[in-house]
N, C-alpha and C positions, 0 to 999 in steps of 0.2 A: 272596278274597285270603288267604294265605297268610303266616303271621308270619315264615317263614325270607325270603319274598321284600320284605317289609317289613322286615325288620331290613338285609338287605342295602341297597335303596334308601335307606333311613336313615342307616347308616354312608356311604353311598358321598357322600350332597348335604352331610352335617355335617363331610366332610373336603373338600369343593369350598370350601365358604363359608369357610375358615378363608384368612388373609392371611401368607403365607410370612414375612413381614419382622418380623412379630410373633414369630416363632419364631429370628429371627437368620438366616433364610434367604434366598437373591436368588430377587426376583420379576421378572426383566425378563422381557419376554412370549419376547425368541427362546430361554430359558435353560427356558421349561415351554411345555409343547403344549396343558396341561388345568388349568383353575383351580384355585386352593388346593393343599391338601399333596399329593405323591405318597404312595401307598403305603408305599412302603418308607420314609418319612419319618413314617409314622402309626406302623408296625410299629418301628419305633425308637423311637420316644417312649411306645410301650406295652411296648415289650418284650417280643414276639410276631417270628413269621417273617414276613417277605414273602409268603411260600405260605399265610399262615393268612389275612392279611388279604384276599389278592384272593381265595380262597376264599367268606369270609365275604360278602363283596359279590356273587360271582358264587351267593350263595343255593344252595352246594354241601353242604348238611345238618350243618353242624358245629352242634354244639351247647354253646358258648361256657360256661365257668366263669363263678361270680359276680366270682374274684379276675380274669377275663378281660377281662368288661365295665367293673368297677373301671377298668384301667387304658386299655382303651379311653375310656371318659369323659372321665380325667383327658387323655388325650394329643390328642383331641375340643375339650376345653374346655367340654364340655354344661353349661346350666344346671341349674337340677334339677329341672325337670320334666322336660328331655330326658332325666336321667339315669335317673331313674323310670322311663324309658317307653324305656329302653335297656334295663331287668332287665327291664321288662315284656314285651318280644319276645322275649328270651331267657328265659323263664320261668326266672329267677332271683329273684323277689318270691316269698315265700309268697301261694298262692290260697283262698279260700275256696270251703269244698264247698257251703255253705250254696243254694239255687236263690234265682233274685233276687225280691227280695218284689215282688207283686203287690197287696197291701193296707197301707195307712199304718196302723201300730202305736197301737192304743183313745188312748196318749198323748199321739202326737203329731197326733191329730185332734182332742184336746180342746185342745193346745197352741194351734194355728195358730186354734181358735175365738178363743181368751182373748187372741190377739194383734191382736183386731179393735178402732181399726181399721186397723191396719196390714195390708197385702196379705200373703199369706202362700201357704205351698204347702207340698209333701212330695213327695220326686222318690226317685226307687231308683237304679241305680247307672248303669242306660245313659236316666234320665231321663224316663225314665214318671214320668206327673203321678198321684200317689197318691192323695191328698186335696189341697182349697185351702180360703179360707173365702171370703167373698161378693165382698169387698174384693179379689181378685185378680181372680177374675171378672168383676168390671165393670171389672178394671182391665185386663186383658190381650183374653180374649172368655169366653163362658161354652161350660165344659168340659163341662157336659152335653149339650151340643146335638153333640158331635164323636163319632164313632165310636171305641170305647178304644182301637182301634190308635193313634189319632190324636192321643192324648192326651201327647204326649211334647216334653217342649220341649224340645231339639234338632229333630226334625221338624217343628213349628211356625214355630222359629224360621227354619230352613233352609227348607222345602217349600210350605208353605203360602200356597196366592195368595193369602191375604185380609192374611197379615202381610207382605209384600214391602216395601209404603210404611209400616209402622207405626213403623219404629224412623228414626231423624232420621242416624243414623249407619249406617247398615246395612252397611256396608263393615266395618267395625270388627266387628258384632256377629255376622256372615256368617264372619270370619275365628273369631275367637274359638270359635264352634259348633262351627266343624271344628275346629278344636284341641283342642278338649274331648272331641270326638265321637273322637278318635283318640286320645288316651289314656285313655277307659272302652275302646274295642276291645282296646287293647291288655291290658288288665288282666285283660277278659272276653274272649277271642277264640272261645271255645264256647259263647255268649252267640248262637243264631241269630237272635234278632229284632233284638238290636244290630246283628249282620252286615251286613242286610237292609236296614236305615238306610245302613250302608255304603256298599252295593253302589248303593243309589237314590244317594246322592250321589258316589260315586267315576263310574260306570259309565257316565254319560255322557258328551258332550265340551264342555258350558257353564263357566259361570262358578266352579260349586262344584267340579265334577272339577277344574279348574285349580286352586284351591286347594287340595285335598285334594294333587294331587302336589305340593306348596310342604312337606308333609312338617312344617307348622309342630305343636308341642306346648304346650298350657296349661292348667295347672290354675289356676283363679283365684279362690276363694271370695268374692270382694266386687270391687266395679267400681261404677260409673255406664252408665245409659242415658238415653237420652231419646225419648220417643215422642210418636205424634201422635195421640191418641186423636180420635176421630170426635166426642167431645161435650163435651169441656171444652178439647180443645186441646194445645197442648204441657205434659208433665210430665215430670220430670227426675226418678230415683229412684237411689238408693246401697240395692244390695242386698249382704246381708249372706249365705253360708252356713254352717248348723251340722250336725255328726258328732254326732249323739248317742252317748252311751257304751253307752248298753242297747241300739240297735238302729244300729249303725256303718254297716249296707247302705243305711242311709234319710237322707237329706237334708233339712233344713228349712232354706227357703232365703225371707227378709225384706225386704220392700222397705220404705226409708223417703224421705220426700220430702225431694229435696236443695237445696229453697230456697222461699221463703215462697208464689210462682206455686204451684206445684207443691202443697203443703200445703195449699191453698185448693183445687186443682183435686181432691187425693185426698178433700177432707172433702165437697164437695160429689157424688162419683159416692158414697163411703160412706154419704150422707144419702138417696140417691136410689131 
C-alpha cells in the first residue's frame, strides 16, 4: 500500500463523516448525492482549489505542503492524532534515520526487572516485544517459546489463535490495534517488516481488513483491559506507556492492577 493512496482514501472518508449542518450548510438528502462535505466545500474551508482537492484524493502525486495539510486538518476537523497521521502520509513530520531498534537498551532491561512485580515490557516503534520481565510472561504467554517474528504485540494481539478469547473486550482492543498499527505505518512507511503486518492484516477480506478500511487513527499511551487468563481468571489491568528521553524509539509500557480481584490474581501468578 502506498501512502499517496492512503492519504487520498483518508481525506476522501474524514470529509464523508463530517455533517453539513455543523458547517451552516443544508443537509437534506435530495440537496447532496454523497455524504458529508463536498469537495469544493473542503477546498473553501482550506483555502485550496477544487482541482487540488479532487486531485489529492484521486492519489494524483501531489505532494501537499505542511501550511497545506495545516489547513486541510483544520477545515477536516481531525483530532490529533488524525492530524499527526495527516503530516505523517504527507511526509511533512520530521523522520528519524536512525534503523528501528532490534534490542531493548542495558537500561531499560534493568528498568522493567526493578519494576517487578509489576508486568512490564519494552516495545520499538512498529512493536516488537524487546525485552519483558517474568510478570508479563505469565501474565500475557511466555515470549520465549514464540518465534521472534512473533514477538510483536500488535501481531499477537491481532493474529494470533491462541489470544483470540483472551481479552474480554476484544472488539474494542482489535479496533484499537489497527489504529495504532496505522499510525506507526504511517510514521514508518519504509519500515518493511511493519508493512508485512499490514499487508497480513489489510489483505484479506475478514473482520480485520474491514476494519483496517474504517481508516480509524489512535495513539493512546494508557487505557484499561481485561483478560481471561487460563489460571487465575479474570484480570483487569490500567496500562501505562513511557518515551524515554535517552532512547525515544523504545517504549516501556506498565501494567498495574485496576481493582483488588485483579491485584490478588497479579500477586499470586508473580508468586508462582
Amino acid at each position: 500500500m502506498k501512502t499517496t493512496q492512503e492519504l487520498a482514501a483518508f481525506l476522501r472518508t474524514r470529509r464523508e463523516r463530517l455533517d453539513p449542518s455543523d458547517f451552516g450548510l443544508p443537509s437534506r438528502r435530495q440537496w447532496r448525492r454523497t455524504p458529508g462535505l463536498r469537495r469544493e466545500e473542503v477546498a473553501e474551508l482550506a483555502g485550496v482549489s477544487i482541482d487540488y482537492v479532487v486531485r489529492l484524493e484521486q492519489a494524483r502525486g501531489l505532494n501537499p505542503s505542511a501550511e497545506v495539510v495545516e489547513a486541510l486538518a483544520g477545515a477536516l476537523r481531525l483530532a490529533p492524532d488524525e492530524r499527526a497521521y495527516l503530516f505523517d502520509l504527507a511526509q511533512q513530520r520530521p523522520r528519524s534515520v536512525d534503523k528501528p531498534a532490534t534490542t531493548a537498551a542495558p537500561a531499560l532491561v534493568q528498568l522493567i526487572a526493578d519494576l517487578a512485580p509489576l508486568p512490564a515490557m519494552v516495545l520499538n516503534h512498529r512493536f516488537d516485544i524487546l525485552s519483558w520481565n517474568g510478570e508479563m510472561a505469565r501474565l500475557l504467554l511466555d515470549f520465549d517459546q514464540l518465534p521472534p517474528a512473533q514477538r510483536n504485540a500488535i501481531w499477537l494481539c491481532l493474529l494470533h489463535p491462541g489470544m483470540r478469547d483472551f481479552y474480554v473486550d476484544r472488539d474494542s482492543v482489535v479496533r484499537d490495534g489497527i489504529a495504532y498499527l496505522r499510525t506507526a505505518w504511517a510514521a514508518h512507511p519504509e519500515d518493511e517488516v511493519l508493512a508485512a503486518i499490514v499487508d497480513e492484516v489489510a489483505g484479506g477480506e475478514g473482520e480485520l481488513a474491514r476494519l483496517w478500511a474504517g481508516q480509524d487513527v489512535k495513539v493512546n499511551g494508557r487505557g484499561r483491559k481485561t483478560m481471561r487468563h487460563p489460571e487465575v481468571g479474570s484480570v483487569a489491568v490500567d496500562f501505562e506507556t513511557l518515551a524515554p528521553v535517552q532512547d525515544p524509539a523504545q517504549l516501556v509500557v506498565i501494567y498495574r492492577a485496576a481493582d483488588e480481584q485483579s491485584q490478588a490474581a497479579l500477586r499470586q501468578l508473580s508468586s508462582g
